[in-house]
Structures are given as structure tokens and as C-alpha cells.
Backbone as XML, in Angstrom:
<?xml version="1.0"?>
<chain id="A" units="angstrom">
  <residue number="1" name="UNK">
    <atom name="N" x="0.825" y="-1.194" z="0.000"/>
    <atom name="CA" x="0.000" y="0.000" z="0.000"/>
    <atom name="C" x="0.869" y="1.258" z="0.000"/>
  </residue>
  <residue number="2" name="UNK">
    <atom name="N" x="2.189" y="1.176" z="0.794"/>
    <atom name="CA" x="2.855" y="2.348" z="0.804"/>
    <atom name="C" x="3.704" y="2.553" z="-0.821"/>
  </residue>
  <residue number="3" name="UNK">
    <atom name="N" x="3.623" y="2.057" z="-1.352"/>
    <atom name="CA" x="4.196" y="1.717" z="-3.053"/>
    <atom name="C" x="3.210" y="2.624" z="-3.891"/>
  </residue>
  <residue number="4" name="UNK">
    <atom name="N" x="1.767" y="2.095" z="-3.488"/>
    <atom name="CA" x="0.969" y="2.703" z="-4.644"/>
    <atom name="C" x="0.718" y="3.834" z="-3.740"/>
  </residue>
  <residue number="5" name="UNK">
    <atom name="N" x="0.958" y="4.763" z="-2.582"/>
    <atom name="CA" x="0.308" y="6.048" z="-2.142"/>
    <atom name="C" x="1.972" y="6.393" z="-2.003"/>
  </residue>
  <residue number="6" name="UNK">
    <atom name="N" x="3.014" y="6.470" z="-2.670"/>
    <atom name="CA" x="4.300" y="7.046" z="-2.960"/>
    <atom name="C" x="3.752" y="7.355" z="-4.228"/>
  </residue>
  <residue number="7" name="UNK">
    <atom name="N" x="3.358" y="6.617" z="-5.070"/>
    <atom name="CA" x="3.220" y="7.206" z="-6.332"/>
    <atom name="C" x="2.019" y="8.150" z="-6.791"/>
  </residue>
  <residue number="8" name="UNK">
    <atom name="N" x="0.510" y="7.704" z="-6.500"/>
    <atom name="CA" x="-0.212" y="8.404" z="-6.360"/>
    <atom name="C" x="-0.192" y="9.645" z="-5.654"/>
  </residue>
  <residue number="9" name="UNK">
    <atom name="N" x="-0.139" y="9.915" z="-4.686"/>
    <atom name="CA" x="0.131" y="11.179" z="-3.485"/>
    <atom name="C" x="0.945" y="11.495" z="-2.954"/>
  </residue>
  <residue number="10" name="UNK">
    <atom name="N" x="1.449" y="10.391" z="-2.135"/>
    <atom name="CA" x="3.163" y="10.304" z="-1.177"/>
    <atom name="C" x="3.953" y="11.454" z="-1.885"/>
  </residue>
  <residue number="11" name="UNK">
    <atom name="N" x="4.782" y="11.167" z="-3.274"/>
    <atom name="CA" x="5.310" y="12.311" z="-3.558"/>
    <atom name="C" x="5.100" y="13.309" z="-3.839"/>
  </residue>
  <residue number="12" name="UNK">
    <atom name="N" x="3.892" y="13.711" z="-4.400"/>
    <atom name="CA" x="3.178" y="14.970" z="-5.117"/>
    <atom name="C" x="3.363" y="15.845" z="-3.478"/>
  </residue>
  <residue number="13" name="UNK">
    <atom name="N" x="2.721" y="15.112" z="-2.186"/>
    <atom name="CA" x="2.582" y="16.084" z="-1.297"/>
    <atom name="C" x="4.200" y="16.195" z="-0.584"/>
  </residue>
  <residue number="14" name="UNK">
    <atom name="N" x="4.801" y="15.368" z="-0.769"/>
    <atom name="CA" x="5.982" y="15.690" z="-0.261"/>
    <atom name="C" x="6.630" y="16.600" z="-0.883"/>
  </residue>
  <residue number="15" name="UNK">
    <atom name="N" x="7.042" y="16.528" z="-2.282"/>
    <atom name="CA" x="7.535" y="18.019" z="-2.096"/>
    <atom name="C" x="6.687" y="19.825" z="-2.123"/>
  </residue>
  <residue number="16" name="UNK">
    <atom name="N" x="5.624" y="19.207" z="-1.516"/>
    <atom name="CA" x="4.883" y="20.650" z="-1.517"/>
    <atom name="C" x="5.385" y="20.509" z="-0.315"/>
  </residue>
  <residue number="17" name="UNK">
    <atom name="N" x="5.424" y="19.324" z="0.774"/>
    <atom name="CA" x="5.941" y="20.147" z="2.089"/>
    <atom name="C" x="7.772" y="20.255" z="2.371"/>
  </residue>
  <residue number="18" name="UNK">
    <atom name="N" x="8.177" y="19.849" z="1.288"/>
    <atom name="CA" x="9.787" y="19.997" z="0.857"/>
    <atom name="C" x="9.912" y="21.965" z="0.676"/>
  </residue>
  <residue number="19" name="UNK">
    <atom name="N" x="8.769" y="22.189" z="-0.638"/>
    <atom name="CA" x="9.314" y="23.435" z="-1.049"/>
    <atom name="C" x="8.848" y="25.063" z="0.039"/>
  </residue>
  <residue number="20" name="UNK">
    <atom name="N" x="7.457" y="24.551" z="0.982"/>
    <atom name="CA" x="7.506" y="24.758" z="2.054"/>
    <atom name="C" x="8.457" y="24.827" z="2.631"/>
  </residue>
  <residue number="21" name="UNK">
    <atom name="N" x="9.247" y="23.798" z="3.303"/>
    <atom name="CA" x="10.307" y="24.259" z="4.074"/>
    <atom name="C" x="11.726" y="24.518" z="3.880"/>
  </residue>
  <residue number="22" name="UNK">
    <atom name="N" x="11.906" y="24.740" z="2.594"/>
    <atom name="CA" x="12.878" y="25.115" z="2.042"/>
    <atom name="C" x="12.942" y="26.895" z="2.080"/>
  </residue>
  <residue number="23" name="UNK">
    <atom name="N" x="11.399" y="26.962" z="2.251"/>
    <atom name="CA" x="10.802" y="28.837" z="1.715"/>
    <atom name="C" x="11.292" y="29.187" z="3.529"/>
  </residue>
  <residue number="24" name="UNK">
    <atom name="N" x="10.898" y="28.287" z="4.170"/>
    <atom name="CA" x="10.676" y="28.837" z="5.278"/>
    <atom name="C" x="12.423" y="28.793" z="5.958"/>
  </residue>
  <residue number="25" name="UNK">
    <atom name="N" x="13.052" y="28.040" z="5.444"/>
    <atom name="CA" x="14.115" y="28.276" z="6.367"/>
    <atom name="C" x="14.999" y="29.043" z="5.452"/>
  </residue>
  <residue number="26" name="UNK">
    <atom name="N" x="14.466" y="29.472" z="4.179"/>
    <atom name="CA" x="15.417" y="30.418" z="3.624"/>
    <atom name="C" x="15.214" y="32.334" z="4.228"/>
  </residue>
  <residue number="27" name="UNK">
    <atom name="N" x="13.894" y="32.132" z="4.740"/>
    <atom name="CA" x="13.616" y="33.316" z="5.708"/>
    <atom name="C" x="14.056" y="33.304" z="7.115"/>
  </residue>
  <residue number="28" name="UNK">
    <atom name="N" x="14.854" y="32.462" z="7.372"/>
    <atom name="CA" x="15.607" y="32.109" z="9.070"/>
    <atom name="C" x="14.609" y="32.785" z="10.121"/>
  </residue>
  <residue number="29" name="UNK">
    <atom name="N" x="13.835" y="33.465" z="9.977"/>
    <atom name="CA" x="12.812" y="33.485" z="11.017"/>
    <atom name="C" x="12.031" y="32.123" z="11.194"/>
  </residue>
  <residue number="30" name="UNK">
    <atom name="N" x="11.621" y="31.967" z="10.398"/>
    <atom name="CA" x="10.629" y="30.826" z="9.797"/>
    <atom name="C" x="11.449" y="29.654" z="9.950"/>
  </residue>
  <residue number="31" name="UNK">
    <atom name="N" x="12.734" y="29.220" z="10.456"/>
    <atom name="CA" x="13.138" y="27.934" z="10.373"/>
    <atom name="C" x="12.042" y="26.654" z="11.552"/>
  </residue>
  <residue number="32" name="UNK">
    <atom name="N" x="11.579" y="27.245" z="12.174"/>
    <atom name="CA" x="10.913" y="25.574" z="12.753"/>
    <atom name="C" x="10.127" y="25.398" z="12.576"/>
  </residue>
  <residue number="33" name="UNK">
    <atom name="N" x="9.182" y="26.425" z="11.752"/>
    <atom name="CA" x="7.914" y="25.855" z="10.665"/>
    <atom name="C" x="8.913" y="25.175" z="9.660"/>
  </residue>
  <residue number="34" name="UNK">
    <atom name="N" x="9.783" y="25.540" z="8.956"/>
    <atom name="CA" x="10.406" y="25.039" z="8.007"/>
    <atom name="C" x="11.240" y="23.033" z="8.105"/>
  </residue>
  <residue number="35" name="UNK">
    <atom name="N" x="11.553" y="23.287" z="9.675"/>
    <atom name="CA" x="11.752" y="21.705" z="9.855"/>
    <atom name="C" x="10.662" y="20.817" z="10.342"/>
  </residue>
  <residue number="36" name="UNK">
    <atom name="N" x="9.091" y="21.882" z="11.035"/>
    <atom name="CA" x="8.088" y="21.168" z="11.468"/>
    <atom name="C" x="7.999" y="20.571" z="9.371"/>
  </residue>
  <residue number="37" name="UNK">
    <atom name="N" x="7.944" y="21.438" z="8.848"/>
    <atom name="CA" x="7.702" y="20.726" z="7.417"/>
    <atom name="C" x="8.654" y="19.665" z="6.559"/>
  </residue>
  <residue number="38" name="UNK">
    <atom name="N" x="9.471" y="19.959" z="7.046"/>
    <atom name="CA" x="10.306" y="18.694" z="6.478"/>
    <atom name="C" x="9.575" y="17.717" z="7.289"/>
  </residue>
  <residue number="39" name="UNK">
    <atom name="N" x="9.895" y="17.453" z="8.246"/>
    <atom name="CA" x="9.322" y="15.970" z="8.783"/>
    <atom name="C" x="7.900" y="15.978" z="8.590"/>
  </residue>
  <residue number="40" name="UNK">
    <atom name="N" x="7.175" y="16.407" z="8.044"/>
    <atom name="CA" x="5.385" y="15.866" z="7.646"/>
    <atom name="C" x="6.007" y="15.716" z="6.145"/>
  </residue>
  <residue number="41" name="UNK">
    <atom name="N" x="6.978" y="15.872" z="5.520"/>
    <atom name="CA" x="7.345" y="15.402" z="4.371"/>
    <atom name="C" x="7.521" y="14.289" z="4.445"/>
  </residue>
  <residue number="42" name="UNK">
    <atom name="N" x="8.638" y="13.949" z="5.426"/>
    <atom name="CA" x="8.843" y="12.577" z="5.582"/>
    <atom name="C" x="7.409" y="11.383" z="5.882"/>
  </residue>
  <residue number="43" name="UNK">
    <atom name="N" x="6.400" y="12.074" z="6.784"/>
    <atom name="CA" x="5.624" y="11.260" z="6.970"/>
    <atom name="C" x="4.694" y="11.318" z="5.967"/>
  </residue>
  <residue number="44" name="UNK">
    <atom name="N" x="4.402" y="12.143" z="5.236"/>
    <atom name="CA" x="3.877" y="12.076" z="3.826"/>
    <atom name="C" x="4.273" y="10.849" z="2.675"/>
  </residue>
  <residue number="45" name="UNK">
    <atom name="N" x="5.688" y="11.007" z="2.843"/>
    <atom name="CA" x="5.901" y="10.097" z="1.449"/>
    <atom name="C" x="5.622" y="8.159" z="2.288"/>
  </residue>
  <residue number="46" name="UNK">
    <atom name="N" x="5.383" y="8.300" z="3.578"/>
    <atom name="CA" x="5.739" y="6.877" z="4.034"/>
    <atom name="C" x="4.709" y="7.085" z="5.692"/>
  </residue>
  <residue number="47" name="UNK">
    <atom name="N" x="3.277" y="6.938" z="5.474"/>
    <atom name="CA" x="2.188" y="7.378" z="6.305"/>
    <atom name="C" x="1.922" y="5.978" z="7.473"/>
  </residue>
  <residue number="48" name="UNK">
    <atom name="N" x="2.058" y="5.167" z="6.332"/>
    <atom name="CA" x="1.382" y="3.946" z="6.949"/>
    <atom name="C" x="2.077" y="2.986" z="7.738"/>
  </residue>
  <residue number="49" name="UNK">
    <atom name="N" x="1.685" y="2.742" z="9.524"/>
    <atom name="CA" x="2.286" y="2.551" z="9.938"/>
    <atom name="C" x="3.026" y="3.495" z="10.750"/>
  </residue>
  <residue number="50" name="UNK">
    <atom name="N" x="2.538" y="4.770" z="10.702"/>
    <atom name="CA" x="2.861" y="5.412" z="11.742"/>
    <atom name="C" x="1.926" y="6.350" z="12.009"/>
  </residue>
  <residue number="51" name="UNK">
    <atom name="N" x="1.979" y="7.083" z="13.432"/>
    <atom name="CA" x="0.835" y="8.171" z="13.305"/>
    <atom name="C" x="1.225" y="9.410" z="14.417"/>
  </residue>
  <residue number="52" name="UNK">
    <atom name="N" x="0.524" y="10.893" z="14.187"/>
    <atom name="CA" x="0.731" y="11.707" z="15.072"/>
    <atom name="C" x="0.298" y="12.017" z="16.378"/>
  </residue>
  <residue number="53" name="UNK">
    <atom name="N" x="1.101" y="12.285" z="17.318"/>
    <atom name="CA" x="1.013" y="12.149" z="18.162"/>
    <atom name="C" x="1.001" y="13.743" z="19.447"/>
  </residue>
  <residue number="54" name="UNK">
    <atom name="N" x="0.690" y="14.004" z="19.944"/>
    <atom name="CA" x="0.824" y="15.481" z="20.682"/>
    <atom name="C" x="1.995" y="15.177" z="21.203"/>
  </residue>
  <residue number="55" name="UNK">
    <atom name="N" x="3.055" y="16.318" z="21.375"/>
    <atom name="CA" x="4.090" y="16.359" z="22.046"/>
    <atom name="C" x="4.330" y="16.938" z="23.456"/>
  </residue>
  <residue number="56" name="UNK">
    <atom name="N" x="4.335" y="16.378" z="24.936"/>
    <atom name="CA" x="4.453" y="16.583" z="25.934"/>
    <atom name="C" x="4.948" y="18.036" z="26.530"/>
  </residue>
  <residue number="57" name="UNK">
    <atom name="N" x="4.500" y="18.788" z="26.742"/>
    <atom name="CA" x="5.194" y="20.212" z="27.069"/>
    <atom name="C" x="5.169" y="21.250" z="25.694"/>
  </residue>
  <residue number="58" name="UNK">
    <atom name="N" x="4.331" y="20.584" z="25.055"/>
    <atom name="CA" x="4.390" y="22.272" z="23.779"/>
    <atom name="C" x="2.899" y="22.583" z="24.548"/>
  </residue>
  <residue number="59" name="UNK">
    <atom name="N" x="3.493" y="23.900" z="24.642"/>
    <atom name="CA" x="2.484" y="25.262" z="24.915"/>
    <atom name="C" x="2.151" y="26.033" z="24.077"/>
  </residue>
  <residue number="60" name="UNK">
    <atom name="N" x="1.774" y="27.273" z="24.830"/>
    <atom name="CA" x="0.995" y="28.578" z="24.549"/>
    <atom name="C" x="2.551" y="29.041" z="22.940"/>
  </residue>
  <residue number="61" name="UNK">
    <atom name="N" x="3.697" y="28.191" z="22.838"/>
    <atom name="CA" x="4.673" y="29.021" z="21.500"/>
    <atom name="C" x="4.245" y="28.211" z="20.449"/>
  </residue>
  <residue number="62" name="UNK">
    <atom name="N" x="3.563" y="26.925" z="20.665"/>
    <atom name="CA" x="3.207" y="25.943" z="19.872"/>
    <atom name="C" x="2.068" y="26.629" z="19.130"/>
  </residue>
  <residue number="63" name="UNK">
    <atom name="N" x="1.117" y="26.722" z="20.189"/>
    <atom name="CA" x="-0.109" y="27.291" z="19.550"/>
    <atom name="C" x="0.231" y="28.737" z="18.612"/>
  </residue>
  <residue number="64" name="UNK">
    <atom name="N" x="0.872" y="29.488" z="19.575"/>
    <atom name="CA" x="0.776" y="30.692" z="18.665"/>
    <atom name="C" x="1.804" y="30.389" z="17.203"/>
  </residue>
  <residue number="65" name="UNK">
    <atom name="N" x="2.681" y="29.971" z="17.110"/>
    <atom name="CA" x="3.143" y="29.492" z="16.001"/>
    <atom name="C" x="2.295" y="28.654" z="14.869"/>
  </residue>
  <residue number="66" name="UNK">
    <atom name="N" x="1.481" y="27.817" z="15.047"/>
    <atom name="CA" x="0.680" y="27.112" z="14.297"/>
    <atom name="C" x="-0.535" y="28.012" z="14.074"/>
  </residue>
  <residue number="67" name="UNK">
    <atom name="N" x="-1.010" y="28.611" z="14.763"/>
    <atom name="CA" x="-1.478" y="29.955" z="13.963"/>
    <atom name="C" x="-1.352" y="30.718" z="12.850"/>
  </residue>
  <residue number="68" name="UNK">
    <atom name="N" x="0.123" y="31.293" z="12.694"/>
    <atom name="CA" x="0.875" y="31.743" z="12.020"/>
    <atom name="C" x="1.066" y="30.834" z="10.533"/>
  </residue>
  <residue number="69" name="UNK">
    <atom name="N" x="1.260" y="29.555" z="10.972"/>
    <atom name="CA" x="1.470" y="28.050" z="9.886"/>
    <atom name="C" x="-0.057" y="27.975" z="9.333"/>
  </residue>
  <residue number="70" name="UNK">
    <atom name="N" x="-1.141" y="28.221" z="9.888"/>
    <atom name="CA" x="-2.255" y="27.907" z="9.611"/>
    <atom name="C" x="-2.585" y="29.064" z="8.005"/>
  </residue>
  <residue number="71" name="UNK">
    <atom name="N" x="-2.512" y="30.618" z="8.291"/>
    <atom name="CA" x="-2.431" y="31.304" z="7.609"/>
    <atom name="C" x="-1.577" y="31.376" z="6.555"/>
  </residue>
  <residue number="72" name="UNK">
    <atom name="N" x="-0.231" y="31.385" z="6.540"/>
    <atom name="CA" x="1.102" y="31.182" z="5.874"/>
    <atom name="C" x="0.786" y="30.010" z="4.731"/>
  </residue>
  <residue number="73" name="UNK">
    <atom name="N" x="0.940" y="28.626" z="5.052"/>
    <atom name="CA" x="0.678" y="27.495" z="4.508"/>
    <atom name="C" x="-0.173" y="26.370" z="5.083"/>
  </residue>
  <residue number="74" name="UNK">
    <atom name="N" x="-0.296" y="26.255" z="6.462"/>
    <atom name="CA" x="-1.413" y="24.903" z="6.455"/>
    <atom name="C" x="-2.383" y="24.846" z="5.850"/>
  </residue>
  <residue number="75" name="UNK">
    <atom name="N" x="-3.332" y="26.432" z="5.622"/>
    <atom name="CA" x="-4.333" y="25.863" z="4.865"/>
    <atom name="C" x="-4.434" y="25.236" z="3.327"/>
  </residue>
  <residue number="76" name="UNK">
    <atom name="N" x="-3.451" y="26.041" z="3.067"/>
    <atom name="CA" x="-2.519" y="25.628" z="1.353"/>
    <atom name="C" x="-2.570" y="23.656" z="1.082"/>
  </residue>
  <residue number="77" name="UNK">
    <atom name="N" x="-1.637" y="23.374" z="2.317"/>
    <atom name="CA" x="-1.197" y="22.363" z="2.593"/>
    <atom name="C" x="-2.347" y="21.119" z="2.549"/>
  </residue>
  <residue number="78" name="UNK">
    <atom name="N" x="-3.611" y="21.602" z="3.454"/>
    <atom name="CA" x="-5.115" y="21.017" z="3.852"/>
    <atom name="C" x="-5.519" y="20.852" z="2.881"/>
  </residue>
  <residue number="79" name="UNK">
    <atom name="N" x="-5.317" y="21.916" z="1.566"/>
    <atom name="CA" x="-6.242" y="21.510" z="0.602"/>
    <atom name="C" x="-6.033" y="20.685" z="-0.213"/>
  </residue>
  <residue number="80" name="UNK">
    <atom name="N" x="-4.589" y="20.899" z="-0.446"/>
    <atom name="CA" x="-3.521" y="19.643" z="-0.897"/>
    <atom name="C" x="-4.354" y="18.240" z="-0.799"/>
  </residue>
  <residue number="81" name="UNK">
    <atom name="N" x="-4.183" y="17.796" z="0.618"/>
    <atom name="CA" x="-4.556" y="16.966" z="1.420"/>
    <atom name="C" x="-6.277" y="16.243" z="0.476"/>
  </residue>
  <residue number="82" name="UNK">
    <atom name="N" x="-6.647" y="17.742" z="1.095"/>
    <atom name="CA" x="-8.328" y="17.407" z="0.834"/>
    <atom name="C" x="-8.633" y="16.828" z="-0.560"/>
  </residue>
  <residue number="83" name="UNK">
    <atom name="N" x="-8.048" y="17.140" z="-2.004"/>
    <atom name="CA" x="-8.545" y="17.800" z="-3.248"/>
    <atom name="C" x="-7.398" y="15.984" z="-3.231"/>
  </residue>
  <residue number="84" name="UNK">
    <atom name="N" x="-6.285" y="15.934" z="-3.004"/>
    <atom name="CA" x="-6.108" y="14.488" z="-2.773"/>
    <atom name="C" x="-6.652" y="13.394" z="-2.568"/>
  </residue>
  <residue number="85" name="UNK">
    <atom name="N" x="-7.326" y="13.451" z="-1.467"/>
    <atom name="CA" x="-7.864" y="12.682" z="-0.689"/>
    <atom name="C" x="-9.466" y="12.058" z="-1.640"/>
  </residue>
  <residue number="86" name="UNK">
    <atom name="N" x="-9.852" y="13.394" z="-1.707"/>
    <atom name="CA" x="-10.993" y="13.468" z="-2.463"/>
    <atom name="C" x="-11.256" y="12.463" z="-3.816"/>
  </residue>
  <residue number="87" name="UNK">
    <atom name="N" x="-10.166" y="12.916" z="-4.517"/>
    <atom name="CA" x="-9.507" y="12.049" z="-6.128"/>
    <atom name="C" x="-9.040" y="10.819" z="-5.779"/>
  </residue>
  <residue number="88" name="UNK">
    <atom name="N" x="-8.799" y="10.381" z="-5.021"/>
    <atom name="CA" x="-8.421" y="8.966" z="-4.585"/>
    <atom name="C" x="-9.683" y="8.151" z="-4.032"/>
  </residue>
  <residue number="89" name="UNK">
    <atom name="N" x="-10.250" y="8.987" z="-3.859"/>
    <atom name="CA" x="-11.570" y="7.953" z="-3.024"/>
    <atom name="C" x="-12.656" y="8.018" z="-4.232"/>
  </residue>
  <residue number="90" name="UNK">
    <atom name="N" x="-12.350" y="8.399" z="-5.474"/>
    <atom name="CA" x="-13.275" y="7.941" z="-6.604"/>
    <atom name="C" x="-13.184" y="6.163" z="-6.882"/>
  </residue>
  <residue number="91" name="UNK">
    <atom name="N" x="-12.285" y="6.163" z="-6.692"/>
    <atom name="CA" x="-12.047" y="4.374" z="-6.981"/>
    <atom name="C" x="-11.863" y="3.287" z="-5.744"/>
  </residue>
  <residue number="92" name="UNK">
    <atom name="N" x="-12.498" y="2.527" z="-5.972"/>
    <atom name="CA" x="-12.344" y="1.599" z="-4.766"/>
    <atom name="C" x="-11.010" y="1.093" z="-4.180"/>
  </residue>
  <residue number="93" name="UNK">
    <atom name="N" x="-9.944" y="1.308" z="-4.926"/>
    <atom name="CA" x="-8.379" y="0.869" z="-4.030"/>
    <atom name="C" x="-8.083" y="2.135" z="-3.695"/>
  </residue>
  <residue number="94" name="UNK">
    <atom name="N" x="-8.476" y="3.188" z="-4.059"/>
    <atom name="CA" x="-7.839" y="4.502" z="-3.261"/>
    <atom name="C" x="-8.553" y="4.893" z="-1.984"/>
  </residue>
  <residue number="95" name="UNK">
    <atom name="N" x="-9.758" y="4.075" z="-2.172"/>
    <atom name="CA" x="-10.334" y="4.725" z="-0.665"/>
    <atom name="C" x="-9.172" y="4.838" z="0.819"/>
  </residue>
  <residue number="96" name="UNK">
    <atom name="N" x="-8.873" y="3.558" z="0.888"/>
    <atom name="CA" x="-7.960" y="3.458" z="2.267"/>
    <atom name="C" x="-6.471" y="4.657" z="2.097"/>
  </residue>
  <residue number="97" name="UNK">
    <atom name="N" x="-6.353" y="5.353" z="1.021"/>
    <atom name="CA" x="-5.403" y="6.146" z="0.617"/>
    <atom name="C" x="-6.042" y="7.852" z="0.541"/>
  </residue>
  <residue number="98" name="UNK">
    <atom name="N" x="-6.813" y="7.782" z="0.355"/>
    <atom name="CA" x="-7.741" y="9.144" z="0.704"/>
    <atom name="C" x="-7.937" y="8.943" z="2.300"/>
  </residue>
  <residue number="99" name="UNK">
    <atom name="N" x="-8.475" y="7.668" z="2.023"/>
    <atom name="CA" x="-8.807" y="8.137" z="4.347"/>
    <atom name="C" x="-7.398" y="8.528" z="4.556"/>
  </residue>
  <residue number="100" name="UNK">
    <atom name="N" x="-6.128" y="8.044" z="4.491"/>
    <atom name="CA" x="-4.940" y="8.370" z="5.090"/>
    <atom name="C" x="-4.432" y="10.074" z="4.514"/>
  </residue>
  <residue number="101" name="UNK">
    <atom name="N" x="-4.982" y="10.346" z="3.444"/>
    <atom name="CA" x="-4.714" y="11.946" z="3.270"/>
    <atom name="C" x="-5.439" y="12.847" z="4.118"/>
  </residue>
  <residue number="102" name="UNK">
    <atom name="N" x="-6.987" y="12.380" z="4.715"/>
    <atom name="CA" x="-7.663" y="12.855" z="5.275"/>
    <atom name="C" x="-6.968" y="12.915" z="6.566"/>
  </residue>
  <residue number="103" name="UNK">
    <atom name="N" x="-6.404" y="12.000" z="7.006"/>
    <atom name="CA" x="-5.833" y="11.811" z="8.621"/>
    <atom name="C" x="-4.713" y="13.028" z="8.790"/>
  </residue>
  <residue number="104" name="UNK">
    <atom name="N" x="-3.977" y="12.873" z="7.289"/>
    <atom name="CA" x="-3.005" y="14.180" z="6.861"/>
    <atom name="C" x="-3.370" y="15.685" z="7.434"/>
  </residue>
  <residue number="105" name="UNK">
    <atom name="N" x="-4.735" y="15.916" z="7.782"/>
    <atom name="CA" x="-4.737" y="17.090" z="7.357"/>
    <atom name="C" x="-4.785" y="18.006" z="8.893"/>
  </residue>
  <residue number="106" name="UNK">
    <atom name="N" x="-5.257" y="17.183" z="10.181"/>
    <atom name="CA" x="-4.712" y="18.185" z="11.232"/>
    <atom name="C" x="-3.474" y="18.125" z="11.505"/>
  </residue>
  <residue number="107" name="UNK">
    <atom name="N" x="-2.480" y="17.762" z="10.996"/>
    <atom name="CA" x="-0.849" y="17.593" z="11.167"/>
    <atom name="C" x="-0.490" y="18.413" z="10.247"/>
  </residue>
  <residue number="108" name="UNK">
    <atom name="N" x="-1.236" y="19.120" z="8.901"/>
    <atom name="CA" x="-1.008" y="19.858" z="7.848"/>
    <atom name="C" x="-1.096" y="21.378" z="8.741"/>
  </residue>
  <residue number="109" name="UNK">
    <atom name="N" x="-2.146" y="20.854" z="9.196"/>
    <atom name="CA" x="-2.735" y="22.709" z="9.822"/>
    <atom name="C" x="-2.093" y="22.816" z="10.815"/>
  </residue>
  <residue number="110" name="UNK">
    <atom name="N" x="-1.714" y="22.173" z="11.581"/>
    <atom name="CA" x="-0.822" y="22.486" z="12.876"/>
    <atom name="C" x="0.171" y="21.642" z="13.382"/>
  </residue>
  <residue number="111" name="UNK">
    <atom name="N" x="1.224" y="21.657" z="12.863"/>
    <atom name="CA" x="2.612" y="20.997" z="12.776"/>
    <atom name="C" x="3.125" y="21.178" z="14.219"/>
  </residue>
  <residue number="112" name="UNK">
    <atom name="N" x="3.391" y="22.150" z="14.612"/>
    <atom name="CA" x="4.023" y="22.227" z="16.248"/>
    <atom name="C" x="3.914" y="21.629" z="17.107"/>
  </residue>
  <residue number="113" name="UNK">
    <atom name="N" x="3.928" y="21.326" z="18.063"/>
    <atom name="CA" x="3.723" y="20.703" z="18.953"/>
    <atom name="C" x="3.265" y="18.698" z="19.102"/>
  </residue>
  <residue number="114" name="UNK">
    <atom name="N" x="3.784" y="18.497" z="17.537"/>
    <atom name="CA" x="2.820" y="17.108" z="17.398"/>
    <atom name="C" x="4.684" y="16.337" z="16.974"/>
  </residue>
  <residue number="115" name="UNK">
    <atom name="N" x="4.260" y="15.133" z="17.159"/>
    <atom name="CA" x="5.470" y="14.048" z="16.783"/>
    <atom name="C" x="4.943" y="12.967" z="15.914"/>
  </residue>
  <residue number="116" name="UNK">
    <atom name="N" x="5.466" y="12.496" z="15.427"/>
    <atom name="CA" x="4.899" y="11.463" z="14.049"/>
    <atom name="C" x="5.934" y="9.993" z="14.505"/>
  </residue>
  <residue number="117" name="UNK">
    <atom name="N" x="5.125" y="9.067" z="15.262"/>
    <atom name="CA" x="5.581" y="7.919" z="16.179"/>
    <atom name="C" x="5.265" y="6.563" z="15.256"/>
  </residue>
  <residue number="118" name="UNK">
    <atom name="N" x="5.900" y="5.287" z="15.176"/>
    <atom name="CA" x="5.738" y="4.523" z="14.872"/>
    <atom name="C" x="4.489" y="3.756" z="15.248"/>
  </residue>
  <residue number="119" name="UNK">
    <atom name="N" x="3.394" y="2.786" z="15.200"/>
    <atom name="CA" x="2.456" y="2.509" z="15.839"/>
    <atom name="C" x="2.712" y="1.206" z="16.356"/>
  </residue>
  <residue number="120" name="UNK">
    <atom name="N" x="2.070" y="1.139" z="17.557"/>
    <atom name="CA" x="2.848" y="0.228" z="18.468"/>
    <atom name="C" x="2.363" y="-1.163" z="18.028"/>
  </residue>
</chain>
């Protein structure tokens, strides 16, 4: 399954969250939106089998930062996700590959404070 959603989606959304954080750490303000986006790249191209998780002690810089990500690019990112998700669930083998773009999309909108864990 992770074979055919590398080719279908996996990469298409990875490097949208590649060129994302390439934008963002070339503005050095913006670098930990820029590495929160590399790693949802990573979990983009290779979903299954792992999942997000809240990270212990992100606060009130988490939130206000993913704010900022929400406006900037998560919603960009969501629709990605959505308009994905959507086109994959026309056919009966993409369904389980749209639900997993769908799962994509509060980790799209708010990257901070979350970790992307193996499933136990």
C-alpha cells in the first residue's frame, strides 16, 4: 500500500511540504515551521504505519506558532490533502489512501507541537 500512495500522493505532497520548508528556512525566522515541514514530508511520502502524536510540554509558543502556519501554509497544505484525498476515493483501491490523506490534514494545519511515532 505504501508503493501505490508514494506514487499516487506520497510524492506529489511531499515536495509541496519539501518546497515549504525550504521557503521557510530560507527566511531564518521561519526555520521551525520550516523543519516542522520537512518531517510531515517525511511522513507524507511513508504514512502507513505510523501516526501523530501530541508532544508533551508544547504550549501557549506551539499554539501561537501554528497559527501563524495555519495562515502562511497549512491551509494551502489542507487543501492539498483534501482535493487528494478526495480524487483517490473515486475508486475503490484509493479509498484506504484518501482516508490516510484525510488523517493528513490536522498535522497539515498544525505541525508544532505534534510528533509522528511509529504505531505500536
Amino acid at each position: 500500500m505504501n508503493l501505490i500512495w508514494l506514487v499516487l500522493s506520497g510524492f506529489w505532497l511531499a515536495i509541496g511540504y519539501v518546497l515549504t520548508g525550504i521557503l521557510c528556512c530560507i527566511l531564518i525566522i521561519t526555520i521551525p515551521w520550516g523543519l516542522a515541514a520537512f518531517r510531515i514530508a517525511n511522513y507524507a511520502l511513508w504514512p502507513f504505519g505510523r501516526t501523530v502524536v501530541d508532544r508533551p510540554g508544547a504550549g501557549a509558543p506551539s499554539l501561537i506558532g501554528n497559527v501563524i502556519w495555519i495562515v502562511v501554509a497549512g491551509i494551502w497544505l489542507a487543501i492539498g490533502h483534501l482535493v487528494s484525498g478526495v480524487l483517490l476515493c473515486i475508486t475503490i483501491i484509493g479509498i484506504p489512501l484518501g482516508v490516510a490523506n484525510f488523517k493528513m490534514i490536522p498535522v497539515s494545519l498544525m505541525p508544532l507541537g505534534k510528533e509522528i511515532v511509529p504505531l505500536p
